[in-house]
PDB file of N, CA, C and O in Angstrom:
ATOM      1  N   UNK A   1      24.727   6.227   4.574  1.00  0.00           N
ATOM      2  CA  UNK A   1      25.173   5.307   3.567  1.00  0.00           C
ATOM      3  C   UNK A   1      26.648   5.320   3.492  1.00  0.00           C
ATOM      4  O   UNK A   1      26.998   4.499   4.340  1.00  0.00           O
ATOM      5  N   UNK A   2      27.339   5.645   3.121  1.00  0.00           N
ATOM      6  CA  UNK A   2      28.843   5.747   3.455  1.00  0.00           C
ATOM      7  C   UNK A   2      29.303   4.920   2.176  1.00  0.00           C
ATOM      8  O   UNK A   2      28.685   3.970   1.696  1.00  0.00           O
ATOM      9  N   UNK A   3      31.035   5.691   1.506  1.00  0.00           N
ATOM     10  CA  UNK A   3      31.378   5.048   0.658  1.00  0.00           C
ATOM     11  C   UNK A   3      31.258   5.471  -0.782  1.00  0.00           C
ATOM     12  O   UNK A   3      31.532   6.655  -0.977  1.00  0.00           O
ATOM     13  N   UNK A   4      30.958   4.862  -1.685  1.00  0.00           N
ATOM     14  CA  UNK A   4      30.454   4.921  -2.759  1.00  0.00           C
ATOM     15  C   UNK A   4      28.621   5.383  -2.882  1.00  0.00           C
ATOM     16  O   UNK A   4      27.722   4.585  -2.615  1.00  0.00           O
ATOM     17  N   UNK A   5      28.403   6.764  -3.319  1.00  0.00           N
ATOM     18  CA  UNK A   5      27.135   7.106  -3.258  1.00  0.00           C
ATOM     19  C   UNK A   5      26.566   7.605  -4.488  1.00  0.00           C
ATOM     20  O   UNK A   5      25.493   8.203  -4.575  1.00  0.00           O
ATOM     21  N   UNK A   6      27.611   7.230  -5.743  1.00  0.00           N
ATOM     22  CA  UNK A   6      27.273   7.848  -6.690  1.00  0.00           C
ATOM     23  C   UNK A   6      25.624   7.329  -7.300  1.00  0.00           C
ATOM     24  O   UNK A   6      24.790   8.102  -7.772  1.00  0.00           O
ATOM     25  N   UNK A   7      25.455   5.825  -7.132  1.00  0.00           N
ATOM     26  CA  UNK A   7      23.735   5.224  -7.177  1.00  0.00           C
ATOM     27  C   UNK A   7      23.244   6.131  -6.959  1.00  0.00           C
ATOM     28  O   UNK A   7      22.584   6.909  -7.646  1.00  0.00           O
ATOM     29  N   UNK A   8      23.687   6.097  -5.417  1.00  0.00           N
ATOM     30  CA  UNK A   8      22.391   6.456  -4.437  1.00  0.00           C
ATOM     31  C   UNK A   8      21.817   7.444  -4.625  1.00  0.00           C
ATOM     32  O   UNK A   8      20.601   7.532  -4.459  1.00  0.00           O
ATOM     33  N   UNK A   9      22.959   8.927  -5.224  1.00  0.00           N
ATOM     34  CA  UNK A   9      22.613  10.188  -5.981  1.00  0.00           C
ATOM     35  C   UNK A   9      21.788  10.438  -6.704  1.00  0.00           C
ATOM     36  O   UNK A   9      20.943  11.300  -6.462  1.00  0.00           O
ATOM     37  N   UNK A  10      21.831   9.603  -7.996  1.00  0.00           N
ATOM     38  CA  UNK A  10      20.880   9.196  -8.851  1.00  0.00           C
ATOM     39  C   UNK A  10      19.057   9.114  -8.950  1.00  0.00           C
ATOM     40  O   UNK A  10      18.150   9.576  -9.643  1.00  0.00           O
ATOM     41  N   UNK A  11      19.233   8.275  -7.855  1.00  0.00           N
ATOM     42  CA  UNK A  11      17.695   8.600  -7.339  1.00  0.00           C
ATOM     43  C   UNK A  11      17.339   9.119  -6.354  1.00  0.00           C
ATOM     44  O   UNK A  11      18.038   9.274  -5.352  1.00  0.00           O
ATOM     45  N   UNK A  12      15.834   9.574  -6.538  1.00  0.00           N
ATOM     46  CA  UNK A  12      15.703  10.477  -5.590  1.00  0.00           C
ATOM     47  C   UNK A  12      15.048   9.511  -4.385  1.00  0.00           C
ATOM     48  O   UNK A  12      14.727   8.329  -4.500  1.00  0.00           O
ATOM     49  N   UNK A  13      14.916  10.608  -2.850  1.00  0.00           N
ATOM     50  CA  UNK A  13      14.552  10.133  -2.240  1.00  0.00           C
ATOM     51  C   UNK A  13      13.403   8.821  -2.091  1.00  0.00           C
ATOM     52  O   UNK A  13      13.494   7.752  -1.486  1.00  0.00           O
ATOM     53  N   UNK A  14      12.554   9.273  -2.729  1.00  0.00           N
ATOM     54  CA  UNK A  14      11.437   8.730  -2.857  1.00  0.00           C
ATOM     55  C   UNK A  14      11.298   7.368  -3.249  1.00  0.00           C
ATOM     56  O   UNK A  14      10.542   6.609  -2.643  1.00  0.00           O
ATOM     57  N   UNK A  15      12.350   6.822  -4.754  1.00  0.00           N
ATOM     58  CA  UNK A  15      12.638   6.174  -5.541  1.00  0.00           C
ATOM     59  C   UNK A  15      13.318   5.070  -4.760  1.00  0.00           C
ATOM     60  O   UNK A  15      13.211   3.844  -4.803  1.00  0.00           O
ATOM     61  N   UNK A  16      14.222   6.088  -3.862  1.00  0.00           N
ATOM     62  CA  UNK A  16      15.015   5.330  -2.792  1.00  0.00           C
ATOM     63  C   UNK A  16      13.941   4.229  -2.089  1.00  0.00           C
ATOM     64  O   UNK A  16      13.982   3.009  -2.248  1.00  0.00           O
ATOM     65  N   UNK A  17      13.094   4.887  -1.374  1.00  0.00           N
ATOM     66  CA  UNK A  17      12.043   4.456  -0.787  1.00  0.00           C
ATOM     67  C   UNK A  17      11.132   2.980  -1.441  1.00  0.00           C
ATOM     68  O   UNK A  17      10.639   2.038  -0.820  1.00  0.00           O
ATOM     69  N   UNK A  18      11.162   3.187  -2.506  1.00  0.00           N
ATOM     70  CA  UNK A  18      10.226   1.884  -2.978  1.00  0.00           C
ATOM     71  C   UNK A  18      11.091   1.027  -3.393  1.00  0.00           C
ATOM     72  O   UNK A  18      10.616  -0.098  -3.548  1.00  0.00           O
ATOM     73  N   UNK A  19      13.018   1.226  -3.812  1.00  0.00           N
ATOM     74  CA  UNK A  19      13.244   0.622  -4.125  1.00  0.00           C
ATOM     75  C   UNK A  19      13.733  -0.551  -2.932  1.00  0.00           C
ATOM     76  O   UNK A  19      13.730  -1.770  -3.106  1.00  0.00           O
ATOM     77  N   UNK A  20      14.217   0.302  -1.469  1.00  0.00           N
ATOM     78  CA  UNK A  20      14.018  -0.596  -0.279  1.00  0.00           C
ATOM     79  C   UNK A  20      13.090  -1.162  -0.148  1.00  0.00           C
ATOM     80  O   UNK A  20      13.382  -2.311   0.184  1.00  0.00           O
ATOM     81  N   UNK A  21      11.867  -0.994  -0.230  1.00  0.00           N
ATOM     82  CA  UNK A  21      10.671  -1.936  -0.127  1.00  0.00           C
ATOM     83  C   UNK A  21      10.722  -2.932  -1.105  1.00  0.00           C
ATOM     84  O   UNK A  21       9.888  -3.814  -0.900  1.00  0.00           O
ATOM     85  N   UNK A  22      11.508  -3.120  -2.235  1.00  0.00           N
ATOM     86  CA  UNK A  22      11.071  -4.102  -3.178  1.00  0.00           C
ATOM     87  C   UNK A  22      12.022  -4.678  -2.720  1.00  0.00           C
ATOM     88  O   UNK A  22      11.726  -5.872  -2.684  1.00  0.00           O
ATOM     89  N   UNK A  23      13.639  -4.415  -2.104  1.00  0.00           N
ATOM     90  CA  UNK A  23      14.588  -5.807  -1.481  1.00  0.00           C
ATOM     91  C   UNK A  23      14.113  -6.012  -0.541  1.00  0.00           C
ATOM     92  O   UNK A  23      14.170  -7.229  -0.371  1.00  0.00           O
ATOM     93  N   UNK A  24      13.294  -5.217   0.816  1.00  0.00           N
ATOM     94  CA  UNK A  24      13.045  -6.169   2.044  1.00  0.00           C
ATOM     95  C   UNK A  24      11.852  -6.618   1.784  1.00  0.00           C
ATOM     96  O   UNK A  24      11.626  -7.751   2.208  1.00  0.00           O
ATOM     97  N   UNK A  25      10.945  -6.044   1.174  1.00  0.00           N
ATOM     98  CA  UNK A  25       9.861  -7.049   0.682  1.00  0.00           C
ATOM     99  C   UNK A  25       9.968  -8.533   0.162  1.00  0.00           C
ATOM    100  O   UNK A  25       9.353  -9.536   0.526  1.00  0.00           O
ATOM    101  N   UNK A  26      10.947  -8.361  -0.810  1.00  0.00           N
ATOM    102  CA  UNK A  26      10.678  -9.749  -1.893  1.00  0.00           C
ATOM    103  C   UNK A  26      12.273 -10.378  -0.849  1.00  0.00           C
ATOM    104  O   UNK A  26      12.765 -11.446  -1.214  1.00  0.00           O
ATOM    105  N   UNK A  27      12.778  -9.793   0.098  1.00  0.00           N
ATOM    106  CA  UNK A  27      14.031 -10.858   0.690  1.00  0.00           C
ATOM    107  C   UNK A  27      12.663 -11.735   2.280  1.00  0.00           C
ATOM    108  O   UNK A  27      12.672 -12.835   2.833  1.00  0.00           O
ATOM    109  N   UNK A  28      11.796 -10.574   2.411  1.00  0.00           N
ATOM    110  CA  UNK A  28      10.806 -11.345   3.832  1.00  0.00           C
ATOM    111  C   UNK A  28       9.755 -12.388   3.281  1.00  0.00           C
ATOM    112  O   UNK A  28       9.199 -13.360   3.792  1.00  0.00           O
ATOM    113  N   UNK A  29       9.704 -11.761   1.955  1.00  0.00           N
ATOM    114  CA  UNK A  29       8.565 -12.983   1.645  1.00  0.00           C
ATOM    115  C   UNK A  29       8.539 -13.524   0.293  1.00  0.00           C
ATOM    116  O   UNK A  29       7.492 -13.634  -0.345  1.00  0.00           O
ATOM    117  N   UNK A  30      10.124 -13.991  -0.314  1.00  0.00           N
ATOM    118  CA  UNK A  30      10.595 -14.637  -1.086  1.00  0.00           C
ATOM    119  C   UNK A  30       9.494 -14.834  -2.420  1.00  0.00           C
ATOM    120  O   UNK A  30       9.041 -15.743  -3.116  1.00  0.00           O
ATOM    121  N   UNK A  31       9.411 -13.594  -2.297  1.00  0.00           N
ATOM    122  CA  UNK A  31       8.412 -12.928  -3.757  1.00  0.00           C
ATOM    123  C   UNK A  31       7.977 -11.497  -3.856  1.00  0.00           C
ATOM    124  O   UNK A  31       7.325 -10.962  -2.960  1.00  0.00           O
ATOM    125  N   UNK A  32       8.388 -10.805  -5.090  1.00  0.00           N
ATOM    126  CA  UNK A  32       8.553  -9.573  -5.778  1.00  0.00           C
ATOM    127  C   UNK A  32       7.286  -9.251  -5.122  1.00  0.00           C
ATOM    128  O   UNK A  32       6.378 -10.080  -5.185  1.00  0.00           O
ATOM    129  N   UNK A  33       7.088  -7.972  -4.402  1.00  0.00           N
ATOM    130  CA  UNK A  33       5.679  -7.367  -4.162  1.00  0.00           C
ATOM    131  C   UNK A  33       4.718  -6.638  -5.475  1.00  0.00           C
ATOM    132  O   UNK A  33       5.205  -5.973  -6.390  1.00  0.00           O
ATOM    133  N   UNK A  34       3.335  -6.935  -5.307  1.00  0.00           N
ATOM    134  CA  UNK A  34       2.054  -6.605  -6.399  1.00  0.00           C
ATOM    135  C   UNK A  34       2.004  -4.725  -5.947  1.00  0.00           C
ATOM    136  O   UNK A  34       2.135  -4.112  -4.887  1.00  0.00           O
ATOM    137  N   UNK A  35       1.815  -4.429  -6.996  1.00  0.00           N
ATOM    138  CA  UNK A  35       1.644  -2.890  -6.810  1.00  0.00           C
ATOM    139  C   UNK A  35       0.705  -2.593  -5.459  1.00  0.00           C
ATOM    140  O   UNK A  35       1.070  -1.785  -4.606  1.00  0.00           O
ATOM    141  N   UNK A  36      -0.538  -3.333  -5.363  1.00  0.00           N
ATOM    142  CA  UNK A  36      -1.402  -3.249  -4.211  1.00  0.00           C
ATOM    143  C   UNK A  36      -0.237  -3.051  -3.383  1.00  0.00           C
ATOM    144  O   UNK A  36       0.215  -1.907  -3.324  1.00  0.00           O
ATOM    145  N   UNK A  37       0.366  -4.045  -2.684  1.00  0.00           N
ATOM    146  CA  UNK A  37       1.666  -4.055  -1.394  1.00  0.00           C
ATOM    147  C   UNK A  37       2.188  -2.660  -1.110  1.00  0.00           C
ATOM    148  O   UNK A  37       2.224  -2.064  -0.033  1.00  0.00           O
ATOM    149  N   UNK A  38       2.699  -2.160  -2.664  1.00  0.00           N
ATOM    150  CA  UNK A  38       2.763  -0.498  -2.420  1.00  0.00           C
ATOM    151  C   UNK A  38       1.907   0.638  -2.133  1.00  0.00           C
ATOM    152  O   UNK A  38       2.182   1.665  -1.513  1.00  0.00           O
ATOM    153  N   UNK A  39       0.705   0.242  -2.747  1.00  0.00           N
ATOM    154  CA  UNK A  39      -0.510   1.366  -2.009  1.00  0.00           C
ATOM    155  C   UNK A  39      -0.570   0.673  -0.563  1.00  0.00           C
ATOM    156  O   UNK A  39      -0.371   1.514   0.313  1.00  0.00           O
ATOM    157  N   UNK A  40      -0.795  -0.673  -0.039  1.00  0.00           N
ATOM    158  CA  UNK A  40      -1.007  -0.615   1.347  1.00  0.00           C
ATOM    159  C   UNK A  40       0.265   0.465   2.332  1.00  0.00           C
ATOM    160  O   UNK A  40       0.103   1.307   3.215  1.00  0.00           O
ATOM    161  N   UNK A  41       1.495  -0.080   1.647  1.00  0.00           N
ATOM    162  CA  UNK A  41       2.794   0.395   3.056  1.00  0.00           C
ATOM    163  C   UNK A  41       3.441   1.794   2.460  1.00  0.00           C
ATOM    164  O   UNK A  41       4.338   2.265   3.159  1.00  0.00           O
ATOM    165  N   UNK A  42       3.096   2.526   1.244  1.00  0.00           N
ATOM    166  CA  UNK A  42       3.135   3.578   1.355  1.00  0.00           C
ATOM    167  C   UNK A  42       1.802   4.643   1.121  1.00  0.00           C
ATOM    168  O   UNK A  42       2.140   5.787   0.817  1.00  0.00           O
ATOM    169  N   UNK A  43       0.696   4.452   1.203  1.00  0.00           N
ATOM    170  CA  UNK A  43      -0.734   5.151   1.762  1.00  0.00           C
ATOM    171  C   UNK A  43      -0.904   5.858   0.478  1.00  0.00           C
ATOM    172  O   UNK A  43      -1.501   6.915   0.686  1.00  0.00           O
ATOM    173  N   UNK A  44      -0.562   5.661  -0.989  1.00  0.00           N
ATOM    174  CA  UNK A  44      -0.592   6.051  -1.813  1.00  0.00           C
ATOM    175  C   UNK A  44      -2.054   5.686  -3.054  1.00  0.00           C
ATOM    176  O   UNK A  44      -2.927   4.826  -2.940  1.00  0.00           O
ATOM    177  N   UNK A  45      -1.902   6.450  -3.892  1.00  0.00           N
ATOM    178  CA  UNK A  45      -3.029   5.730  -4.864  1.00  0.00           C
ATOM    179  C   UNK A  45      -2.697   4.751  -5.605  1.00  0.00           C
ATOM    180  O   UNK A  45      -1.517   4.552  -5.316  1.00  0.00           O
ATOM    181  N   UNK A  46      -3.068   3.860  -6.546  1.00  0.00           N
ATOM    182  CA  UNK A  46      -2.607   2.851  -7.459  1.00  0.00           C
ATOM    183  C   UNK A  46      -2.145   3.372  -8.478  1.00  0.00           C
ATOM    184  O   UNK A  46      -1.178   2.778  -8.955  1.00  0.00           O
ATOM    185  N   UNK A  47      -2.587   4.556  -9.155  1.00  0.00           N
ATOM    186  CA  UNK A  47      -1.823   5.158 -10.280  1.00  0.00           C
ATOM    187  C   UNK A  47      -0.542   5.443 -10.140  1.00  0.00           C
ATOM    188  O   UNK A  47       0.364   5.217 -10.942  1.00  0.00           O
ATOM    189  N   UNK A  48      -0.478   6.019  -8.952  1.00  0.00           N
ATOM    190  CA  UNK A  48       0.647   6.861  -8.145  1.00  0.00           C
ATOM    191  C   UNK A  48       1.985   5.435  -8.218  1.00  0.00           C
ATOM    192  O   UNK A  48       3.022   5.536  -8.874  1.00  0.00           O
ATOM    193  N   UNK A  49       1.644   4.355  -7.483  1.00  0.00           N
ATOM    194  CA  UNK A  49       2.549   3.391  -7.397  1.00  0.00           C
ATOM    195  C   UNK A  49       3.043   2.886  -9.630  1.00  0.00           C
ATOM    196  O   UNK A  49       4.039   2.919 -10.353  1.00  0.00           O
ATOM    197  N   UNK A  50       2.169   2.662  -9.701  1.00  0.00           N
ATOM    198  CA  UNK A  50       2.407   2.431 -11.359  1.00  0.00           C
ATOM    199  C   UNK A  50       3.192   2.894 -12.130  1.00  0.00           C
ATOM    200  O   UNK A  50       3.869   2.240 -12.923  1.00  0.00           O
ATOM    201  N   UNK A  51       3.201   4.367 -11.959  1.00  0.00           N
ATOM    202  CA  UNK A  51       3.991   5.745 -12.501  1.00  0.00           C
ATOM    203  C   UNK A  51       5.230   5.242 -12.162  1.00  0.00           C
ATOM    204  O   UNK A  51       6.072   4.802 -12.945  1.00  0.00           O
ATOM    205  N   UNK A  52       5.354   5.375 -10.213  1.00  0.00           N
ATOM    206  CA  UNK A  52       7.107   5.105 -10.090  1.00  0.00           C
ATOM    207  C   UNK A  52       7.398   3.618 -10.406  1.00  0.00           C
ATOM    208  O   UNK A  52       8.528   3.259 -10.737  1.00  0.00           O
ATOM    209  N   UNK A  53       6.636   2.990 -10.327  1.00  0.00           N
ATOM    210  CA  UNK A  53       7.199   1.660 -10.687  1.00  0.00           C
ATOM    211  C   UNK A  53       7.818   1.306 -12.348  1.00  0.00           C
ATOM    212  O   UNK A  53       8.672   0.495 -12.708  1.00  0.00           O
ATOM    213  N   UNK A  54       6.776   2.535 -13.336  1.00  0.00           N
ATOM    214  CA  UNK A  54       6.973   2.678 -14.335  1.00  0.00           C
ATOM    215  C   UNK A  54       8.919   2.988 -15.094  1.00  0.00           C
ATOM    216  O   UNK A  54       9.708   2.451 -15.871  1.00  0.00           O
ATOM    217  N   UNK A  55       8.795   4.511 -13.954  1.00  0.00           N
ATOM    218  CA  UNK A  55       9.802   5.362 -13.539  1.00  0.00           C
ATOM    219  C   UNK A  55      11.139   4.471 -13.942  1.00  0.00           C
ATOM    220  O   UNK A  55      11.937   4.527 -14.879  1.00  0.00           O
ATOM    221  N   UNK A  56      10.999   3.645 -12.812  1.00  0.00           N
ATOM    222  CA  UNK A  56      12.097   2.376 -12.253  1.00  0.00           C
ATOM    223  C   UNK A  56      12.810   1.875 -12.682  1.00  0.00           C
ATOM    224  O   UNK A  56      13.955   1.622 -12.306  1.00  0.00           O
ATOM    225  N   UNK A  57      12.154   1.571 -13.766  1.00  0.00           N
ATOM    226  CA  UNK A  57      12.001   0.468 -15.332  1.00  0.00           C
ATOM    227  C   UNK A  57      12.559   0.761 -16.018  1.00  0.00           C
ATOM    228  O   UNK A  57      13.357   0.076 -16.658  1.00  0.00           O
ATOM    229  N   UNK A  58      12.285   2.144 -16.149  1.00  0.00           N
ATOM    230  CA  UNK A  58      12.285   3.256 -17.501  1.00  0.00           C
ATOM    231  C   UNK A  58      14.348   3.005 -17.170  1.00  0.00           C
ATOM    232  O   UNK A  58      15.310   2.424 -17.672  1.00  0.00           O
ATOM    233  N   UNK A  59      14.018   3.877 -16.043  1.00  0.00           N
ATOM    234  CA  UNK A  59      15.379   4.286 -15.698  1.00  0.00           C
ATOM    235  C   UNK A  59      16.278   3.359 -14.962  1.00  0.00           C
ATOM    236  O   UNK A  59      17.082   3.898 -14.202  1.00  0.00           O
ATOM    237  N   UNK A  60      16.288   2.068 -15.049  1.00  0.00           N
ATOM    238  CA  UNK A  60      17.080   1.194 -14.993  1.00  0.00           C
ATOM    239  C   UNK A  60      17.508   0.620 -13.689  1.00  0.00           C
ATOM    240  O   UNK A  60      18.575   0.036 -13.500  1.00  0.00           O
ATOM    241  N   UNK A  61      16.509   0.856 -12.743  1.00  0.00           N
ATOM    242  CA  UNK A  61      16.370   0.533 -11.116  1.00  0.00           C
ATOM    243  C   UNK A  61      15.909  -0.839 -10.866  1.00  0.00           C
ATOM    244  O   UNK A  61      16.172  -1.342  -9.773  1.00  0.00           O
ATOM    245  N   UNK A  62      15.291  -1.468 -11.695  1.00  0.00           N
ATOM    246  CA  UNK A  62      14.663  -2.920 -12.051  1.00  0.00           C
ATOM    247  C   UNK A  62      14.315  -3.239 -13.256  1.00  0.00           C
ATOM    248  O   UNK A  62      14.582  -2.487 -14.193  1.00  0.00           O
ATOM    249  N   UNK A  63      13.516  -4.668 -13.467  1.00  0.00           N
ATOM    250  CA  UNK A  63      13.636  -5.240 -14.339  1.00  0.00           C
ATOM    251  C   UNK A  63      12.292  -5.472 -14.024  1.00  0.00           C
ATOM    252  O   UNK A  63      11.953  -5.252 -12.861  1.00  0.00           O
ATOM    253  N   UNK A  64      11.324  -5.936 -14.957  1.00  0.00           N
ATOM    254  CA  UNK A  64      10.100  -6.426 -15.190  1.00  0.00           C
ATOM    255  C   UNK A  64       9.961  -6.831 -16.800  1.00  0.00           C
ATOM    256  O   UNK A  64      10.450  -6.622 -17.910  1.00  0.00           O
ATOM    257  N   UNK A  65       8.695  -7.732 -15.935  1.00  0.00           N
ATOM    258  CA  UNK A  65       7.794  -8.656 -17.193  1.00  0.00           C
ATOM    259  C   UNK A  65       6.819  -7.910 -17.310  1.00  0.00           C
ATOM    260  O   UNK A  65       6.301  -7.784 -16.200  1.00  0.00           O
ATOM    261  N   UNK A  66       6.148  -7.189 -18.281  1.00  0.00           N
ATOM    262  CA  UNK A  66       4.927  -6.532 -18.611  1.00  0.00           C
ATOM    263  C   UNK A  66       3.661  -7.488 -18.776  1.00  0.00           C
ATOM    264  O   UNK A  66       3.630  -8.103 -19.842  1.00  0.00           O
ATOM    265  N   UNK A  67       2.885  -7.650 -18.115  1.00  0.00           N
ATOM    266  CA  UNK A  67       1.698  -8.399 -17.973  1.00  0.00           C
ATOM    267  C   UNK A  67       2.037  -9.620 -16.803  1.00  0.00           C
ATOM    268  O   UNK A  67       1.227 -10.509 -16.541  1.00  0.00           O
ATOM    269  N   UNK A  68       3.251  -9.505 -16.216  1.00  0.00           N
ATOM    270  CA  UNK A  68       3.410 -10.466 -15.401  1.00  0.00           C
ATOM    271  C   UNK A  68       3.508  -9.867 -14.344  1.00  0.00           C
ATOM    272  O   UNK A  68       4.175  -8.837 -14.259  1.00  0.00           O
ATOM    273  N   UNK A  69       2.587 -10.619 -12.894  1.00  0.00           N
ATOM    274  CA  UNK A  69       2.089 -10.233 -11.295  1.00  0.00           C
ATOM    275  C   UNK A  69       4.005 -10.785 -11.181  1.00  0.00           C
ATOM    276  O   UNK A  69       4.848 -11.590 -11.578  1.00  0.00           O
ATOM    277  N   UNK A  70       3.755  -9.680 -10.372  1.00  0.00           N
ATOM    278  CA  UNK A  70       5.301  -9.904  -9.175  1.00  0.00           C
ATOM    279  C   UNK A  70       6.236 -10.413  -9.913  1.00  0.00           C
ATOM    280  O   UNK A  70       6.743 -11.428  -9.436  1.00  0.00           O
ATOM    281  N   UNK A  71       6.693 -10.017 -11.036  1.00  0.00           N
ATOM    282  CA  UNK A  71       7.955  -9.785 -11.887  1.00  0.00           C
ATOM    283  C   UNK A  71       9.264  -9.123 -11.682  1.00  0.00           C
ATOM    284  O   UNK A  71      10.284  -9.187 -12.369  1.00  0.00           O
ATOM    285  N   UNK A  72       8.910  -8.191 -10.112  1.00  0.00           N
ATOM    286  CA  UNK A  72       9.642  -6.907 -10.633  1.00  0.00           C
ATOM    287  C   UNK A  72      11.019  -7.582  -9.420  1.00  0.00           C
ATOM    288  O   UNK A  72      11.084  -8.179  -8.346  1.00  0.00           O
ATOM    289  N   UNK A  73      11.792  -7.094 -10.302  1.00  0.00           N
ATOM    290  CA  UNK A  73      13.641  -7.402 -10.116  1.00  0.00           C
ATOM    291  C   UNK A  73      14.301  -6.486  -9.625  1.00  0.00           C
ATOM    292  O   UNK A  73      14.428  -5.472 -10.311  1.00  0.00           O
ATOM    293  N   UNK A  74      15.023  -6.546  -8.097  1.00  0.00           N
ATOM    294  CA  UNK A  74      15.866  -4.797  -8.402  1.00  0.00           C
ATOM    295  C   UNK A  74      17.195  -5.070  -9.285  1.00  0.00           C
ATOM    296  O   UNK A  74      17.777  -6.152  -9.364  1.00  0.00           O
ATOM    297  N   UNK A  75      17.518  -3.982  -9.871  1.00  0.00           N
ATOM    298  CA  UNK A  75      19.087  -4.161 -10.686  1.00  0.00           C
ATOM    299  C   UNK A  75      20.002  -3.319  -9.628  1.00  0.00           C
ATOM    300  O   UNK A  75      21.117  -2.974 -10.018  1.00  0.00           O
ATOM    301  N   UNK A  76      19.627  -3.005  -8.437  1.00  0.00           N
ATOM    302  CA  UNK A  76      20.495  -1.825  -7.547  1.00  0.00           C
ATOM    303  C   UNK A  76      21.066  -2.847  -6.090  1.00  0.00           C
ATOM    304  O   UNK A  76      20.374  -2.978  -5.081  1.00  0.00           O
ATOM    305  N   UNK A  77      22.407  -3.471  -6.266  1.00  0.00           N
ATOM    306  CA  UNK A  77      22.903  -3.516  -5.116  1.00  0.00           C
ATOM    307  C   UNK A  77      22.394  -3.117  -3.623  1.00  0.00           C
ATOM    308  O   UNK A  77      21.823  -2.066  -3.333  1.00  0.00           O
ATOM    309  N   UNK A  78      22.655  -3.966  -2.916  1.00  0.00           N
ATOM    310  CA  UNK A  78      21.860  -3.190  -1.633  1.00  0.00           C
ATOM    311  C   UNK A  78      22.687  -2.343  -0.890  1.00  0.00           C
ATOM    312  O   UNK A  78      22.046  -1.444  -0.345  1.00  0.00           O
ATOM    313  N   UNK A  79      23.725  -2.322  -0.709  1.00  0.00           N
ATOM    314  CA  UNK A  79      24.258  -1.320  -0.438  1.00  0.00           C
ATOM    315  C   UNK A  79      24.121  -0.087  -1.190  1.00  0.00           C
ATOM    316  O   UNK A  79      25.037   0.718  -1.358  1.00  0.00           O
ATOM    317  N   UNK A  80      23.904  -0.066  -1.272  1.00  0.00           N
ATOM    318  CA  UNK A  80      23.359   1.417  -2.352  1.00  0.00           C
ATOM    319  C   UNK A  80      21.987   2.185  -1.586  1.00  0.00           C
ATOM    320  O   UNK A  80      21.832   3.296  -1.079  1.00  0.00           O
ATOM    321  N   UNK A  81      20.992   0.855  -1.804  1.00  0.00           N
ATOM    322  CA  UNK A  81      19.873   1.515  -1.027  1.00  0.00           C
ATOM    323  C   UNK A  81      19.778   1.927   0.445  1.00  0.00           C
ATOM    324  O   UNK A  81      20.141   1.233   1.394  1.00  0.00           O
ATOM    325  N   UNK A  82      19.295   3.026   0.499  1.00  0.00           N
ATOM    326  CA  UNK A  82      18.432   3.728   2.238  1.00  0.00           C
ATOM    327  C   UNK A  82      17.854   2.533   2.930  1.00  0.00           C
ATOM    328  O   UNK A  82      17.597   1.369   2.623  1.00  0.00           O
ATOM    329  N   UNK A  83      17.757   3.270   3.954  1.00  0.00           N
ATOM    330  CA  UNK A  83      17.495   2.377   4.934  1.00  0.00           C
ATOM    331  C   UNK A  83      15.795   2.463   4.562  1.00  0.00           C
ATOM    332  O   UNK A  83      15.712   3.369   3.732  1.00  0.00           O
ATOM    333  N   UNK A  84      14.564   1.967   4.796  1.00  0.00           N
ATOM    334  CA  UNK A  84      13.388   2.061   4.474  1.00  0.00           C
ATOM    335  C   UNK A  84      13.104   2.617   5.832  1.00  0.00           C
ATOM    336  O   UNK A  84      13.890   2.643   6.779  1.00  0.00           O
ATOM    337  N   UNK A  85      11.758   3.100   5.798  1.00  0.00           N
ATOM    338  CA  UNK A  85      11.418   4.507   6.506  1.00  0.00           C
ATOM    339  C   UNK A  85      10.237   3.600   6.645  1.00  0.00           C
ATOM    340  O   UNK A  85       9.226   3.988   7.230  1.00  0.00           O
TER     341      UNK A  85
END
């Protein structure tokens, strides 16, 4: 990453991880990915995706509509984010 990494510090690896999937996701298919999208491409459970997606929210990584499919917004520059794995 290079530069300014103070974001990137912030979250952890992992966090890193879904939050790349929600810009190359919603930049390849010009819509916010459904939690399902995250249990398929990271092999996880549905609770499991919910929690960090919860996480996200909480802690100011995106933006969402509560009761609304494919709402979710990143608030994190892309330069900031990892490369997705």
């Amino acid at each position: 990453m290079g530069g300014d990494t103070s974001a990137a510090a912030s979250f952890t690896s992992k966090q890193g991880q879904y939050l790349a999937f929600i810009y190359w996701y919603t930049k390849l298919n010009r819509v916010a990915p459904a939690e399902a999208d995250f249990v398929r491409y990271f092999n996880v459970s549905a609770p499991s995706v919910h929690q960090m997606i919860k996480i996200l929210h909480a802690d100011g990584w995106i933006s969402r509509t509560p009761g609304e499919g494919r709402s979710i917004r990143l608030r994190v520059p892309r330069e900031h984010l990892p490369d997705l794995e």
